[in-house]
C-alpha positions, 0 to 999 in steps of 0.5 A: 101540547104546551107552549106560546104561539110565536115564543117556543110554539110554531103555527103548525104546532098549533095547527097539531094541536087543534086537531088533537083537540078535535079528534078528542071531541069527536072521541067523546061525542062517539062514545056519548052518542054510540056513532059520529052518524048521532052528529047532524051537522057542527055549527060553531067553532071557538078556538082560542090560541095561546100566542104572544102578544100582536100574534095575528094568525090564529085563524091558521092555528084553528084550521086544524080543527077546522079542517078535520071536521070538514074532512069526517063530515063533508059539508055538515062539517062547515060551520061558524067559527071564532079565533081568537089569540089570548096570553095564557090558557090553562096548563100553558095549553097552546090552544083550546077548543069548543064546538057545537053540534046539532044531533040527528033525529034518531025517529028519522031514518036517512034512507027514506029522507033521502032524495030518489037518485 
């Protein structure tokens, strides 16, 4: 997904296209860890969005991302987060973003950490 925020890209293409870069992290920590179950909780969220100059809704471009990590892992998926609007990224991306995680202990097994119901 290419273009400005503003120019010839609306907040919703951007919205879209923080998503796709979501899910493509997700795609890639699945297949590194074997399971999203690996993923303890995100911590941080960067998300830079190529928009014009005096654009001041990036955060709205960056729920995207947001928003779909909240919604696969609940309150794991609350983090910290930055959006930030730049004049260009590269190969005219219309947003790009970086995340961190905290992986799970794979020594601990969820169900006798669990509180009794």
């Amino acid at each position: 997904m290419t273009g400005s925020i503003g120019l010839d890209r609306t907040v919703a293409d951007g919205y879209s296209a923080a998503r796709a870069c979501a899910l493509t992290q997700l795609a890639v920590l699945r297949r590194d860890f074997g399971s999203l179950d690996a993923i303890a909780e995100v911590i941080s969220v960067n998300g830079y969005v190529n928009a014009i100059a005096g654009f001041e809704d990036s955060p709205s471009v960056v729920n995207g991302a947001s928003d779909l990590l909240v919604a696969v892992f609940g309150e794991a998926g609350k983090h910290v987060r930055a959006a930030v609007g730049v004049s260009a990224l590269p190969r005219n991306a219309i947003v790009e973003i970086q995340m961190t995680v905290s992986l799970a202990d794979p020594n601990t097994d969820p169900a006798k950490t669990a509180e009794p119901s």
